[in-house]
N, C-alpha and C positions, 0 to 999 in steps of 0.2 A: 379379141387378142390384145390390142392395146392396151386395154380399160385394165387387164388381168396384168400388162406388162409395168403398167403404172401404179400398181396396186403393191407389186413387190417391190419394187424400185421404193417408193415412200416407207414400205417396210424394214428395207436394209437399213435405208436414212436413218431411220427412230433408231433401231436398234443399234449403230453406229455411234450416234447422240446418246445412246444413253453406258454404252460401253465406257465411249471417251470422258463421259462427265463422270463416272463412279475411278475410273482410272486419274482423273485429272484432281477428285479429291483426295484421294490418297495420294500425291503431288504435294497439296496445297496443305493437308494438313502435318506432313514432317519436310515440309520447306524444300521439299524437290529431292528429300534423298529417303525415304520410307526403308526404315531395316528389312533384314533380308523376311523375318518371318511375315511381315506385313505385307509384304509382294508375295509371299505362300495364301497369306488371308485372301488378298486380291483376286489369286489364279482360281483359288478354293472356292469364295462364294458368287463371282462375277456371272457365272449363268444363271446362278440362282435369282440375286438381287437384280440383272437385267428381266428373266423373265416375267418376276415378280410385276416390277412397274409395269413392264407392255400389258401384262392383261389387265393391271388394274385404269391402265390409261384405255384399254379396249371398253373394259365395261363402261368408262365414261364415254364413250362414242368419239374419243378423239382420232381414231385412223380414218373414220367415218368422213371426217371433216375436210372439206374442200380446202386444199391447202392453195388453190390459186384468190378466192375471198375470203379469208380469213379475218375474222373480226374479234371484236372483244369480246363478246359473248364467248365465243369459243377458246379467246386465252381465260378467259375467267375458268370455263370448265379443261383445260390444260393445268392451269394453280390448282383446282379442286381435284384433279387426280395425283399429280405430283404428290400433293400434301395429304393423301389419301394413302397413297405407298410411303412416302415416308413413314407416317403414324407409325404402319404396319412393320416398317422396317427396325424401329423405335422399340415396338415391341416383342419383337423378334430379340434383339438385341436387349431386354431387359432379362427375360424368359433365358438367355444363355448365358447369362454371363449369373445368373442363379442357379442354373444345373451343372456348371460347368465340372466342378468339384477334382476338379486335374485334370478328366479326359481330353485328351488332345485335340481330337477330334471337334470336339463341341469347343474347344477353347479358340481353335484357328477357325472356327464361323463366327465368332464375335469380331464385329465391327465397330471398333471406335465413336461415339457420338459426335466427333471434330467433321470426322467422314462423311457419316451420315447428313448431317447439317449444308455440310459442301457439296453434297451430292444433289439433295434436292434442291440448292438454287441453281446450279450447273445444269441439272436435268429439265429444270421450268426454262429456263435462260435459251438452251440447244433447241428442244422441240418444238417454244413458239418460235425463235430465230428463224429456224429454216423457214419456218411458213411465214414466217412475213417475208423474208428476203425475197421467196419464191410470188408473193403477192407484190413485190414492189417492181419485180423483175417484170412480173407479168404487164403492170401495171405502164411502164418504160416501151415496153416493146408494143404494149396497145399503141399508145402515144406515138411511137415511132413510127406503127406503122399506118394511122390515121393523116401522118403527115405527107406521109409517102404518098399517098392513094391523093392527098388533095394537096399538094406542093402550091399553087396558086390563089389558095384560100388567105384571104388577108384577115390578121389579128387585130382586130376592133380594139383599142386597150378601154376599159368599161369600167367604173365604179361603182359598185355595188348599196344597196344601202340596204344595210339591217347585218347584222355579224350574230343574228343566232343560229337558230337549228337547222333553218331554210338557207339560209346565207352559207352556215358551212358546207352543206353537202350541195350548195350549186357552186361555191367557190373548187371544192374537189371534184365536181363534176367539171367543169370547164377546163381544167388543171387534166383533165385526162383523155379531152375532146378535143383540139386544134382544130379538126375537121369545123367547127362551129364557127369561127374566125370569132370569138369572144376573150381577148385576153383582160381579166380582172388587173387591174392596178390600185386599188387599196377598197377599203369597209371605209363605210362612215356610220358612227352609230352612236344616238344620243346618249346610250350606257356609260357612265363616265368609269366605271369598271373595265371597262376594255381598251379604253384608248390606249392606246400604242401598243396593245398584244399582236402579233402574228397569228392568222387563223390558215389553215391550210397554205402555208406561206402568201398568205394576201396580208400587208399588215391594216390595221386599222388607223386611220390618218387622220379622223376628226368625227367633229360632229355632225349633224344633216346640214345645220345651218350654216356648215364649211362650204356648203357644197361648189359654190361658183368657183371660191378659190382653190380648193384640193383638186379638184377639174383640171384646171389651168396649170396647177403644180407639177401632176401627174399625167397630164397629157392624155384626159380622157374624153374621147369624142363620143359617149355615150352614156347611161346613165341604166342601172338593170336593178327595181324594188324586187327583194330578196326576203321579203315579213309578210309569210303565208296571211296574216293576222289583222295588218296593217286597216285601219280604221278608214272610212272615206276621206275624212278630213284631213287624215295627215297624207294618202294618198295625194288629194290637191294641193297640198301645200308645196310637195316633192313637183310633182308636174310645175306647178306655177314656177318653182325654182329654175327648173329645167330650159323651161320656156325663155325668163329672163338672161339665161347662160348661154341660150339656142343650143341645148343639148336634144337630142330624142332621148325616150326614155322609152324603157318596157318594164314589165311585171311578170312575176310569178303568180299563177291563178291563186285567190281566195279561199280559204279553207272552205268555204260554203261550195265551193267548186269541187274540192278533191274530197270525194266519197270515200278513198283510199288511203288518203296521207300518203299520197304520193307525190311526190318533187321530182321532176326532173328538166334536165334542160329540154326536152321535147314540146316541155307544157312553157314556155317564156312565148309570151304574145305582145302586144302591145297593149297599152293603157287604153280600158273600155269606160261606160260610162255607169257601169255597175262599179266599176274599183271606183271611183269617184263619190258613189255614194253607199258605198260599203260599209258594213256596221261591224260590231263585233260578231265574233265565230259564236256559234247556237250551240251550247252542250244539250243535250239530250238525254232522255230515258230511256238510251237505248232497252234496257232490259223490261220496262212496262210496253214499250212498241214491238217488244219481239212478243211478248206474252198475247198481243191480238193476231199479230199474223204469222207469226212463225211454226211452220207445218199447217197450216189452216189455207181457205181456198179465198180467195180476198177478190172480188169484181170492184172494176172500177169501170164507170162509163164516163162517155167523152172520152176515152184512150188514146186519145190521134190529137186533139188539142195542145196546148202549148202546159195547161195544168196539171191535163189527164194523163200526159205522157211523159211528166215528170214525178209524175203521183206512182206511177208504173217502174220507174228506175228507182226510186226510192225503195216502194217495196219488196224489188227484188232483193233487196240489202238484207233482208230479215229473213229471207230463205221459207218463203210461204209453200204450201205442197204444190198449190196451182192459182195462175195470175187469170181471170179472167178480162180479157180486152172488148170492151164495149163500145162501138162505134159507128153513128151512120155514114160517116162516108168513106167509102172503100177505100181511098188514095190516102187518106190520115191513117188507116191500119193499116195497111201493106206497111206503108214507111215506120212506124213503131216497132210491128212485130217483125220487119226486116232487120231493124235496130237492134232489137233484146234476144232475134231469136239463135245467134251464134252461138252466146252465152248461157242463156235458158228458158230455148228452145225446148224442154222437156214440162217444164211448169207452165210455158205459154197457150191459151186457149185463145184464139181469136172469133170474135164474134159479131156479123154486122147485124147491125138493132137498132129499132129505133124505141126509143125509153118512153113515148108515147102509143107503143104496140102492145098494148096489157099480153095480149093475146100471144106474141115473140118471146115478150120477159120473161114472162108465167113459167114456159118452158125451157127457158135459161134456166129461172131458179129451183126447178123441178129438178132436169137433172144434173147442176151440177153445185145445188143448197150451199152460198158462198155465207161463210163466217163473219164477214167484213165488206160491206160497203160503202165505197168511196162514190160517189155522184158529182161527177163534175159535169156532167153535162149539161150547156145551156145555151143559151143566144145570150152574147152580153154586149153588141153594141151599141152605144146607147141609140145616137141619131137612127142609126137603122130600124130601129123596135119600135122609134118615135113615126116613122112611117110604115114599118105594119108590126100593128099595137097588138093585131089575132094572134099573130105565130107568136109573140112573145110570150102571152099567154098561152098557148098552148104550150109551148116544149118546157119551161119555164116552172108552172103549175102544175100541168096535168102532167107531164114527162116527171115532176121529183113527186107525184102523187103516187103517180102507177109505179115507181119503185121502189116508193117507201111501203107504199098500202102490199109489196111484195115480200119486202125485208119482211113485214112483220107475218106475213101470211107462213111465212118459209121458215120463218122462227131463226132470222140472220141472229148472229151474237149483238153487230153494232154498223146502223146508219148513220153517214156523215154526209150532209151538204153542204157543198162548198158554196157559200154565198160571198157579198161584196158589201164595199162600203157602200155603194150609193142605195141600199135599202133602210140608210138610215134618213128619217126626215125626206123619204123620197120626191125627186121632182121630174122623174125620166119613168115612161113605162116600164125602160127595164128593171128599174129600182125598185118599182112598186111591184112589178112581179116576182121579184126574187124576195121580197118581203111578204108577200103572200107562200110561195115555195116553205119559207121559213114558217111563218105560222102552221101550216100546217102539218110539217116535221114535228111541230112544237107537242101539238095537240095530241098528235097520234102519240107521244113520248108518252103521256097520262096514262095512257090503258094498254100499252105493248109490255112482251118482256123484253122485245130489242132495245137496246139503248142507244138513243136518235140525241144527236147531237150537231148542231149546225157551228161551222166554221167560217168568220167574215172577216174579211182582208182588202185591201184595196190592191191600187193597180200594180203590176208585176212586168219589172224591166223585160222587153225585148218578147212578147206576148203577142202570137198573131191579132197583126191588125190596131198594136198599141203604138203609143208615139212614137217611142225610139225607134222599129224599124219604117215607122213613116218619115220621119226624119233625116235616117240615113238616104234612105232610098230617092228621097228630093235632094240630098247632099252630092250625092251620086251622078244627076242629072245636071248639078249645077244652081240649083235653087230655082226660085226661093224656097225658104226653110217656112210653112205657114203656122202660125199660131193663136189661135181665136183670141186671147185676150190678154195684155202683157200683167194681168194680178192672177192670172187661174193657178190654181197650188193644186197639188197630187199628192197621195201618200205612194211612195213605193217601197217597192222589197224586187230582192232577187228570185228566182223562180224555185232554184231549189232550195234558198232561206223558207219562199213560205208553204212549201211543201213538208220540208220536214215539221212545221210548225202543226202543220196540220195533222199528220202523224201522232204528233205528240198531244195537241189537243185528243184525238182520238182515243188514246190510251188513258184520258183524263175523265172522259165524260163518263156521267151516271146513268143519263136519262136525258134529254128535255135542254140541256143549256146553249144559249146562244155566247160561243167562244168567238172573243173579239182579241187579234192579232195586236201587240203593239209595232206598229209601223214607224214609231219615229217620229222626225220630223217633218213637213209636210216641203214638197220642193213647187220653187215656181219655173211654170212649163218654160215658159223665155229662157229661164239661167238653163235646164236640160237643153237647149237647141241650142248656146251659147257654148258650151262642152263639147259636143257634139262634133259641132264648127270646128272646133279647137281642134280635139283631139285626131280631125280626119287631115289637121296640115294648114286650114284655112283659117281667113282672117272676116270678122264679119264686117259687112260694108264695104268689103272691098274686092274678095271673091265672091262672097255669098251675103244675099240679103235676108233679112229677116220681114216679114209680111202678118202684120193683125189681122185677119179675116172676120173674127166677133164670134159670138158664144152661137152651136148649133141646138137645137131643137130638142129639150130634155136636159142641157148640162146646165151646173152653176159652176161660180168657181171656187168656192171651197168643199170639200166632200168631207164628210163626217165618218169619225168612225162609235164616238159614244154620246149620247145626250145628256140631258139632266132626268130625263123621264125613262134612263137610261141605268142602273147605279151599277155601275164595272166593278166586280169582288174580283182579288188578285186568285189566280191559284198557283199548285206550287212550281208550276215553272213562270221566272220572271216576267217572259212574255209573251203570256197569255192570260189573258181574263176572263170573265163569265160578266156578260152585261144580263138583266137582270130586265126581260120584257115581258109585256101583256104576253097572257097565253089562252086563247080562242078555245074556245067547248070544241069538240071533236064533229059532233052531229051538225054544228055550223059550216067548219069549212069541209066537211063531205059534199052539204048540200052547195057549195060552188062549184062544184066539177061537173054538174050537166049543164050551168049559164058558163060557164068558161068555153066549154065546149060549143057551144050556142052561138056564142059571140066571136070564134073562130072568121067567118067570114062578114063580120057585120060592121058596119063605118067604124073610123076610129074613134069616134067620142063616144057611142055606146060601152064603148072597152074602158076610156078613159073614166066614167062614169060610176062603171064596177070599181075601178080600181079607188076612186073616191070615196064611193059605200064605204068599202069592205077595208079600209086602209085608213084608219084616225089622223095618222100621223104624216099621208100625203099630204104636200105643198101643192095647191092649185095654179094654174098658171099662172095665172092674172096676180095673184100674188107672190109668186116668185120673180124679184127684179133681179137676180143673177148678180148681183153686187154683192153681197157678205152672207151669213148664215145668220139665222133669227138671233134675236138676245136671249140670252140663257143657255143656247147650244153652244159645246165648247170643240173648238177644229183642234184640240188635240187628242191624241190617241188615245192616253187612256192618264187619267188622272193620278198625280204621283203618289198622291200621300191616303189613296183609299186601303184600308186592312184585309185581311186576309177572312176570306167568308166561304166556307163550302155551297158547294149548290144543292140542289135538293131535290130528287126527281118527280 
């Protein structure tokens, strides 16, 4: 009854609006006094020429339009109706005033083109009018009554840094929230184009490097990064600022964060230690990663992990027919498929498995033959694998055997393993098993029609069981913060940076290639626990200590992502590459899956042993001093100046 009662009510408005504008040009165009027969024109065509415009403003869906949000999109299509009745009225008015030939009739429907003219900017002018007035009004009485409900909410006054996309619509969202106790007092933005513009009445007051002083100026006791985009470096530069002004700061999450391109003030958090080392936003192919999973049944094991379970939101993005969740341990599914299943709960299969179960798998991929698999599943700690070297090899090898040797049995479209940097130049068992894992993806690539492609990345911020949350968690307690060695460097990425990476490698591969991530630059672990410190309030050495403990059992301190024995061909997304390795006869590494097997419970240098044989490019203990990486291997990611080379399957 309402819905109907506000349906006509906007109805009378238009028509009201479009009366008074066709009467206000024949006003305008004889100067306020229109002869008398021109007032007979008037009375003559005015239902005509009103009803004309409503339906043509109907066919363009403008009744349709929420007159409380009203946007520009929608005045755009309010001009393109207008100008759409006009034409028509245009031509009405040529067509008459050619037949006219005396009849009176036809002579008092011709409309003056002064009229006409007047009419359609009076009629664009009234019918976006009311709806914005009704959008501003609404917009006031939000506000008003947001203030109402929290009368004791104090206004933070906040400067904002960045005046684009992100900046305006959190500046107008703040502008409309009280409730948030954030009041914006100016933009700072290195754009020299903007300086001194007004953006959603916030004006722009300077530069970044204003910042202490416009601070001070404006009276802002806080600080809100507002550049969805914002690079890590300049991220710390802004903090470092802040720090020296003793402002706090926060952030808007990272594009690599919002799957949605959505902004709003819900998502303002504080400054993490991924915005710190934040890179540029990843464009994609989207439309080559919908072409593998979109409609198609996609498994991923390890689904409960910190990979597997970002590997799993990812591809729900591409709207797959059905996600299958591979996982041994129940409490890692529950919690995923509690996660995705509100949303899609219809494409969700949940599955507890273990990927060393031929016998489980078999009949996963029997009945539900997935298009695409993602295999994340692994052991990857290092020290832990250095004390039992069997299970690493088992779930490791034989777990990415028995589901590749499936992929291909099942006739999947395309396997992907997720490997890691430390299988490069390995010196940790688990390096050297995920470098076996890989040969033998490699192998199987030569005689499958699946197309087996392995994907290697280093370590991934905030990663069960990786630094940063062992870091917080000692942060937490009060320290110490420990660190094995103050040179140890790490490649990192964010979790859904290298997820979608991996996506995208997937949609790349032919066959057979070992796709190597460009990570960047390589960070050292002390500067990470120094941020860390930072960012949680503290000061080191003074709240919180920092503690060398020395290098554990399997690690160095540089990790490799390419070698020289290595040759990285670009492909065509910037950052990814095809490193370019030995690839093992097929009948070779089959016959290591009954000694893998074998050597399941046997000492660990028996294991260690194998991995020697079978592994050229392992580093043996005794010769790895955990001080630099050999001469020749180079610890950057991926070589700048190599060309562009397809791979070959």
């Amino acid at each position: 009854m309402r819905r109907t009662a506000v349906v006509v009510s906007q109805f009378a408005i238009d028509v009201a609006v479009l009366a008074c504008a066709l009467a206000a040009a024949f006003s305008i165009r004889y100067d306020g006094a229109p002869p008398l027969d021109m007032g007979g024109r008037l009375v003559l065509t005015a239902p005509y020429v009103i009803a004309g415009e409503y339906l043509v403003l109907a066919a363009f869906g403008v009744p349709r339009m929420s007159w409380r949000y009203v946007s520009l999109r929608d005045l755009r299509a309010i001009s393109l109706a207008i100008a759409a009745a006009t034409a028509a009225l245009f031509a009405v008015r040529i067509v008459l005033g050619e037949l006219q030939v005396g009849t009176p009739v036809l002579r008092h429907g011709v409309l003056p083109y002064g009229v006409l003219a007047a009419n359609a900017l009076l009629s664009f002018l009234g019918i976006a009018g009311v709806r914005v007035l009704r959008r501003m009004l609404g917009e006031r009485l939000d506000a008003g009554r947001a203030g109402r409900q929290h009368p004791q909410v104090e206004q933070v006054p906040t400067m904002l840094i960045g005046a684009g996309q992100c900046g305006v619509l959190m500046a107008k969202e703040l502008g409309a929230r009280p409730d948030l106790g954030l009041r914006p007092v100016g933009f700072l933005d290195d754009d020299t184009t903007k300086q001194g513009m007004v953006v959603q009445g916030v004006p722009v007051v300077g530069r970044i490097s204003d910042l202490p002083e416009q601070c001070v100026a404006r009276g802002a006791r806080q600080v809100l990064v507002t550049i969805a985009s914002a690079p890590g470096k300049k991220v710390r530069e802004i903090v470092e600022r802040c720090e020296r002004a003793g402002l706090p700061v926060k952030i808007i999450p990272g594009l690599y964060e919002l799957a949605d391109a959505a902004v709003s003030v819900s998502r303002i958090r504080d400054v993490a230690i991924e915005d710190l080392l934040g890179r540029e936003a990843i464009e994609l192919d989207l439309g080559a990663i919908a072409g593998i999973a979109q409609g198609k049944t996609v498994l991923v094991t390890g689904a409960g992990g910190s990979i597997g379970s970002e590997l799993c939101r990812q591809v729900l993005r591409f709207e797959p027919s059905r996600l299958l969740l591979v996982e041994q341990a129940e409490n890692a599914l529950f919690q995923i498929h509690r996660e995705l299943c509100a949303e899609h709960g219809e494409r969700l299969v949940p599955l507890i498995a273990d990927v060393t179960d031929e016998r489980r798998m078999d009949q996963i991929f029997a009945e539900h033959a997935p298009a695409l698999v993602l295999h994340a599943a692994a052991h990857k700690h290092v020290p832990m694998m250095e004390w039992n070297p069997g299970e690493a090899l088992k779930n490791n090898v034989v777990g990415t055997a028995t589901v590749a040797e499936l992929a291909d049995r099942h006739r999947a479209e395309r396997f992907v393993l997720i490997s890691t940097d430390k299988a490069v130049n390995p010196t940790s068992v688990m390096g050297a098993s995920k470098r076996v894992a890989e040969m033998y993806v490699q192998a199987l690539a030569s005689r499958s029609e699946t197309r087996f492609a392995t994907v290697r990345f280093g370590n991934v911020l905030g990663s069960a069981g990786s630094v940063v949350p062992i870091f917080r968690e000692q942060i937490q307690k009060g320290g110490p913060v420990t660190v094995t060695d103050p040179e140890m460097r790490r490649y990192f990425m964010t979790i859904p940076e290298a997820c979608q990476l991996v996506l995208q490698a997937s949609a790349l591969g032919a066959g057979g290639e070992v796709f190597v991530l460009d990570m960047g630059e390589p960070v050292k672990i002390v500067d990470l626990a120094r941020d860390l410190i930072r960012l949680s309030g503290l000061r080191e050495g003074e709240d919180i200590e920092i503690v060398f403990t020395g290098m554990r059992p399997g690690e160095k301190l540089f990790e490799e992502i390419a070698t020289d024995a290595e040759q990285a061909d670009r492909t065509a997304h910037p950052k990814i590459f095809v490193g370019r390795v030995r690839r093992p006869e097929l009948e070779v590494v089959r016959r290591w899956i009954p000694e893998v097997l074998g050597l399941a419970g046997e000492a660990p240098e028996a294991v260690r042993a194998f991995l020697l044989r079978n592994v050229p490019e392992m580093i043996r203990p005794e010769e790895h001093s955990g001080a630099r990486p050999a001469p020749g291997r180079t610890t950057r990611a991926i070589a700048p100046t190599l060309d562009v080379a397809p791979s070959a399957k």
